[in-house]
N, C-alpha and C positions, 0 to 999 in steps of 0.2 A: 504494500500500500504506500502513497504518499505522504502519510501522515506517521505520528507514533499517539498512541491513544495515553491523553492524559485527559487533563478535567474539560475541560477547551472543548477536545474534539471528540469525545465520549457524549456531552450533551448536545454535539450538532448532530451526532449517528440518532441519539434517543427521543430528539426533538423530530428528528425525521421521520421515524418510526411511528411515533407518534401523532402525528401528522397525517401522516397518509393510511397508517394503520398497514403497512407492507408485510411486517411477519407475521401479524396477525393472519394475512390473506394467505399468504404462502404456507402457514402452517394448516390453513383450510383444505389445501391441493395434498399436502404432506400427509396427514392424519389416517386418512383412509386407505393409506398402504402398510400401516403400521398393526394394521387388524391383525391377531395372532401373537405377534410379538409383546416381549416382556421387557425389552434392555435394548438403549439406543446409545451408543458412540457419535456425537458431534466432535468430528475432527478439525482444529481450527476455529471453535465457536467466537471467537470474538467476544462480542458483549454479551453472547447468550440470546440474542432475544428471540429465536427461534424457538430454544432450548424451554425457555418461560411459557411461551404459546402451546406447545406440546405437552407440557407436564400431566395435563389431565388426559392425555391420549395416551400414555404407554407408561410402566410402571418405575421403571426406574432409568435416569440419562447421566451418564457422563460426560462432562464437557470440557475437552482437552483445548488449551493452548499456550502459546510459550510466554503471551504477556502477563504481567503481574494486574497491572491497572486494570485491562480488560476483565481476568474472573474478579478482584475485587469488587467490580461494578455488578457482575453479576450474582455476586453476592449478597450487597446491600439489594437489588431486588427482588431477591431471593426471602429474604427476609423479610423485607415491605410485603411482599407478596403472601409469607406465610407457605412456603414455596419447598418441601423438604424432600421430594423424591431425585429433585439434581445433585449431581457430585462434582464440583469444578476439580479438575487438575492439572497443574505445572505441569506441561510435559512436551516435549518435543518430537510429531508425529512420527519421524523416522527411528524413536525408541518404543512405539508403540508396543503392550504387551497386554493379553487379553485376549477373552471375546466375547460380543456381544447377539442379540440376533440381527441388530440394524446397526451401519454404519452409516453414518450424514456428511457429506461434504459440500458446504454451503458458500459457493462463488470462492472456493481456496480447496487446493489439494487436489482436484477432476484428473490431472495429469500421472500421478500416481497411484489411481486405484488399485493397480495390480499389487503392491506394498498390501492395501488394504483388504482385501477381499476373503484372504485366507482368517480373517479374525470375524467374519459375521456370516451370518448366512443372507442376508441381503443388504446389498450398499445403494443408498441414492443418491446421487452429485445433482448438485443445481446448479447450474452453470448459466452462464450471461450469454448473448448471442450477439454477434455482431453489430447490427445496426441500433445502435442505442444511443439517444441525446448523452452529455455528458454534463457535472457538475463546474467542470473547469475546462478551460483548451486541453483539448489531448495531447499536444505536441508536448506540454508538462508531465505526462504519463510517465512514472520510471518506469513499474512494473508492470508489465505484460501478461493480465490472466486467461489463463484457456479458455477456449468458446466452444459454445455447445456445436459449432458445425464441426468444430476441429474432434470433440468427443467425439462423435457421430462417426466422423472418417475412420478413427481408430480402432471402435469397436468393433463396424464392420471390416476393416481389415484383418482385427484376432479373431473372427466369426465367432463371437460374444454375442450370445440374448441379450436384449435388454427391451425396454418399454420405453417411452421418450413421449411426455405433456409436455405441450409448450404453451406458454403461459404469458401475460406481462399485465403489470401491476404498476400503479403512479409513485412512484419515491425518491418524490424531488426532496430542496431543502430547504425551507422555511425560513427566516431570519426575522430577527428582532429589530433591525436596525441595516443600513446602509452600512453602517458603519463594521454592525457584524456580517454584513457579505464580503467586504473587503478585508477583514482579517479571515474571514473562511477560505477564498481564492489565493490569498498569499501566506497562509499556511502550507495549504497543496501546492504549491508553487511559487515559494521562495525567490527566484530568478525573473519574476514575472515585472517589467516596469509598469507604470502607473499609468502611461495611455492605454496600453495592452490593456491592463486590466480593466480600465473604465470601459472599453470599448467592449468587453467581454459582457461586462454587468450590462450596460445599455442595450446591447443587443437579448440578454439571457432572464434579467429580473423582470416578473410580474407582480402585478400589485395582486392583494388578496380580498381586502376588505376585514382582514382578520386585524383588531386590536394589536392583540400579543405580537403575532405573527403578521405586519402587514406586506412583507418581500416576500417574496419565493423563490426560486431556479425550477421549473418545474421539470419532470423526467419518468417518463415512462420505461422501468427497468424490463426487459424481455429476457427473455432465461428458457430452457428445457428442462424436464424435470426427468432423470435417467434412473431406470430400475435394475438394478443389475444383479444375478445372482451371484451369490458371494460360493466360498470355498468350505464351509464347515456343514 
């Protein structure tokens, strides 16, 4: 990612969520493949907020990643929440050890399934698809995440079942202020000068009519949703 998740960029990710109600929807699509199963692995959860939306679909989740700030957040909502069937942990996917009946890999990790597969008996990658608005210039992009056409190419090449929804959902990002779109844009992109970026907002900011929220970047996320069977 562009960013490193601390208190800053933790409440633009949850304001956005919040906003659009995104995991919420995505765990709507998710839910109904989880029938049967008892134990879910989120690889790379992030803030968790997938992991929060799920909790009353399946019995018990672990949700690994390698940042500190990210499960602490998921934590304190965990808690707010009253939230006790998650388990966050430290851990860095490539020492994964376990097994679950579901593995989650949520827009991180799609490239590496085969690492994963032997630990669940079913994995689902959600992955981003190509044509998609963006919250900042791309040319700012460092990281490169795999896309569901590129999944797609590979699975059929290992002649891999799989199942493949495609989906897309509004999760753009909200701002309190002018002032907080311009530290959100040169957050992601540090190097960005000051015409760029106004030009970027002029072209990109909608009004809302919302109070709190009266900015937005709006974005319609697209994504496939991959079933795959696992190795156990």
């Amino acid at each position: 990612m562009n960013f490193e998740w601390n208190p800053q960029t933790i409440r633009w990710y949850e304001e956005a969520n919040n906003y659009s109600g995104f995991f919420g929807n995505l765990a709507g699509l998710i839910a109904p493949r989880l029938q049967g199963y008892s134990s879910l692995c989120d690889i790379g959860c992030g803030l968790g907020l997938l992991d929060l939306e799920l909790s009353q679909s399946i019995n018990r989740i672990t949700c690994i990643d390698i940042n500190r700030n990210a499960l602490a957040a998921l934590q304190k909502n965990m808690e707010t929440r009253n939230i006790t069937n998650i388990t966050p942990r430290l851990l860095d996917c490539r020492n994964l050890e376990g097994e679950w009946d579901v593995i989650c890999v949520c827009f991180f990790g799609s490239k590496e399934i085969e690492e994963f597969l032997s630990h669940c008996r079913k994995l689902i990658a959600v992955v981003g698809k190509q044509q998609q608005t963006e919250l900042y210039p791309e040319k700012y992009r460092e990281f490169r995440k795999n896309t569901a056409e590129n999944l797609e190419l590979v699975l059929k090449e290992q002649g891999r079942d799989y199942l493949l929804t495609e989906a897309a959902f509004e999760f753009g990002q909200p701002f309190r202020s002018r002032a907080d779109a311009d530290s959100f844009i040169r957050t992601h992109c540090p190097t960005i000068i000051s015409e760029e970026l106004h030009s970027f907002l002029s072209e990109s900011l909608r009004v809302t009519g919302d109070p709190q929220f009266p900015l937005i970047i709006p974005r319609l996320k697209s994504f496939g949703v991959f079933e795959i069977k696992g190795g156990l």
